[in-house]
C-alpha positions as CSV (number, residue, x, y, z in Angstrom):
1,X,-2.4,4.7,28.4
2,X,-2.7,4.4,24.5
3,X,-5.5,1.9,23.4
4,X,-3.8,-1.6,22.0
5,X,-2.5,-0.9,18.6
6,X,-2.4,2.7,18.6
7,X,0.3,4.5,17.0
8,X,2.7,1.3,16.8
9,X,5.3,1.9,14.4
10,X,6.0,-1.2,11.6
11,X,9.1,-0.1,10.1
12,X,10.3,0.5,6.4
13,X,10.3,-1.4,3.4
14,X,12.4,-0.5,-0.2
15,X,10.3,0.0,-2.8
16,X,11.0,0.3,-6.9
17,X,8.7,0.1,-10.1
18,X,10.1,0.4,-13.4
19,X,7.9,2.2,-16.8
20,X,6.9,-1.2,-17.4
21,X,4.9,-1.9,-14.1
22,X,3.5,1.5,-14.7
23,X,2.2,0.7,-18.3
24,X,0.8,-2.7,-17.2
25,X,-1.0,-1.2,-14.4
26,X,-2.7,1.4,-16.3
27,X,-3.6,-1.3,-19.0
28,X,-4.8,-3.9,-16.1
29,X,-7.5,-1.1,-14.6
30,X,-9.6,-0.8,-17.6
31,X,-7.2,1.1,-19.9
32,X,-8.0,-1.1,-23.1
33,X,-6.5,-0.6,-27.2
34,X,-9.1,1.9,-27.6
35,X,-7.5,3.8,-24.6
36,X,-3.9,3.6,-24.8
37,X,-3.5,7.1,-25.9
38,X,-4.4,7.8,-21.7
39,X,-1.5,5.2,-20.7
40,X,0.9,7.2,-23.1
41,X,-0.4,10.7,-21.9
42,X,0.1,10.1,-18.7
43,X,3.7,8.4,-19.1
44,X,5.2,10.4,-21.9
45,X,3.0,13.8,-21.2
46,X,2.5,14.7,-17.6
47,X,5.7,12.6,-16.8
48,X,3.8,10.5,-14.1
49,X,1.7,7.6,-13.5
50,X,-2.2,6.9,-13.1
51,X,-3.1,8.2,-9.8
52,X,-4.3,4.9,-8.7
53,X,-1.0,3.3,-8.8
54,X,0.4,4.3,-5.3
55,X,-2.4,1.7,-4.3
56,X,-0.3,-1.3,-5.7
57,X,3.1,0.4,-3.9
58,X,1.7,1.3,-0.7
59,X,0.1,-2.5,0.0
60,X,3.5,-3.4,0.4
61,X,3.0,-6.4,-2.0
62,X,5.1,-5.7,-4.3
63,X,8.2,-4.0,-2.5
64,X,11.7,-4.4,-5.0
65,X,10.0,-7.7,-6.8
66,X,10.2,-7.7,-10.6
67,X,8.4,-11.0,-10.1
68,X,4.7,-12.1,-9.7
69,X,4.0,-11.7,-6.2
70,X,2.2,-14.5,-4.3
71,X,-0.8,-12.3,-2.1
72,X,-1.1,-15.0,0.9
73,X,2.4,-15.5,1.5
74,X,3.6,-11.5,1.2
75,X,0.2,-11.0,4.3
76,X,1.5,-11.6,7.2
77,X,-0.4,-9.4,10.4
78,X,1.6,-7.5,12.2
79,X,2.2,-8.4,16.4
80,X,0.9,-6.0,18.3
81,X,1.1,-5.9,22.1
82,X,-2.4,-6.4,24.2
83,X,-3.9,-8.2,20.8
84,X,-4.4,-12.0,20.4
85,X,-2.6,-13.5,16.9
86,X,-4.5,-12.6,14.1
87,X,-5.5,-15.1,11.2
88,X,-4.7,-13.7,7.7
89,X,-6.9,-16.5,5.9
90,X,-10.1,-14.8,6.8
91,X,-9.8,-11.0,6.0
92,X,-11.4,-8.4,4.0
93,X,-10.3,-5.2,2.7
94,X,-12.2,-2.4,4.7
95,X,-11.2,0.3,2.2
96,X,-7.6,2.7,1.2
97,X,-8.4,6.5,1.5
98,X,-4.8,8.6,-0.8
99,X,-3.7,11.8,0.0
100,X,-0.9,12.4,-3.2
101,X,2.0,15.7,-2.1
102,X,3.5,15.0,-5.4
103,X,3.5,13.5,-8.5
104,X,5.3,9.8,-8.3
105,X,8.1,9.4,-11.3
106,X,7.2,7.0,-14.1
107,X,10.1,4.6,-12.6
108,X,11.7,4.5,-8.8
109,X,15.4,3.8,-11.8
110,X,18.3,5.7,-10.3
111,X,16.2,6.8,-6.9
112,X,15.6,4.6,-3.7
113,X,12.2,4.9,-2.1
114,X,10.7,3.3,1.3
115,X,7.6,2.7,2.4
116,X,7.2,3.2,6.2
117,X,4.8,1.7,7.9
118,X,2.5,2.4,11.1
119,X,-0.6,0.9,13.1
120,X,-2.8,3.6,13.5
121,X,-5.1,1.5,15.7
122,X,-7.0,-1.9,16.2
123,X,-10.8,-1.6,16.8
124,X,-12.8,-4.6,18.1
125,X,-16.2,-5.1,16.9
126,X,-17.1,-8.1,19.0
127,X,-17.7,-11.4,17.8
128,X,-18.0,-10.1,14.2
129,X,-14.5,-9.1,13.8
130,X,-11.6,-7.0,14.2
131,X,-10.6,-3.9,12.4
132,X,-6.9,-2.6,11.6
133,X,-6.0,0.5,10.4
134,X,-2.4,1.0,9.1
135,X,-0.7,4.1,7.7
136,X,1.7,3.5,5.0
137,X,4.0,6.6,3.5
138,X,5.8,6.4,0.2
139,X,9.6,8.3,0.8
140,X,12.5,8.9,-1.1
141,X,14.5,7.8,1.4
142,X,17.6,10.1,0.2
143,X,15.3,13.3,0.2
144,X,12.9,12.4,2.8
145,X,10.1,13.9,1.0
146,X,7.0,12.3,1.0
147,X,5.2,11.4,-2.3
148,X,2.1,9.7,-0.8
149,X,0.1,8.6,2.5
150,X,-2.1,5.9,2.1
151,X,-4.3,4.5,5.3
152,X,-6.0,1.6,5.3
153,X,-8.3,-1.1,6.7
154,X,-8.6,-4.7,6.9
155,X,-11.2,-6.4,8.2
156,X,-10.5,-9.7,10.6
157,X,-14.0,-11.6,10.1
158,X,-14.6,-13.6,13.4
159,X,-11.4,-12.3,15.0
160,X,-12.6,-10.3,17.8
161,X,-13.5,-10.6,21.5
């Protein structure tokens, strides 16, 4: 019998980005004036974005919005069977590890892309806290081919047994 959590599938979510996401994303990590020539060289030259930015795509934050996106309301834990309701107002981020099979386009224009979504598994640590590790896979979902695979962990402070 698989643990609680373990390998439960979340479903798929559209995704899209346009050159201008891209560019303020590169300028928002640290990219300043006296760097821009890396923002252009990586939009213009290598035809691809900073190598960070499948982070902000694969949090499922963002999704299709073209719109600041409000953090509390887009975090909503998942239900998973065998584990009690989790409270998304005391979390932290346990870490993202990337593995990149290809280079993301500048801008999703033209293209559709998904990210699907699975619990890899929930791991109780006791009264300190829960952890949940969720696989999330960038797609074109007319190609199936898979840009990126990001796994991650948050942290539920006080939320275990």
């Amino acid at each position: 019998m698989p643990a609680p959590g373990e390998n439960v599938p979340l479903g798929s979510a559209a995704v899209a980005w346009l050159k201008r996401d891209a560019l303020l994303f590169a300028v928002s990590i640290g990219n300043g004036t006296d760097e821009l020539n890396f923002v252009f060289v990586v939009l213009y030259v290598y035809r691809g974005v900073q190598r960070c930015w499948p982070f902000i795509l694969t949090t499922a934050f963002k999704l299709t919005d073209q719109e600041v996106v409000d953090f509390s309301s887009r975090f909503t834990p998942p239900v998973i069977p065998s584990v009690p309701k989790l409270n998304p107002d005391n979390i932290i981020d346990g870490g993202r590890t990337m593995t990149s099979y290809r280079q993301i386009p500048t801008s999703s224009a033209g293209r559709r892309f998904e990210l699907r979504s699975r619990l890899v598994g929930v791991y109780d640590k006791g009264k300190l806290g829960s952890i949940i590790e969720d696989e999330k896979i960038l797609v074109d979902a007319a190609s199936g081919e898979e840009y990126v695979k990001a796994v991650g962990n948050t942290f539920y402070l006080g939320q275990g047994n």
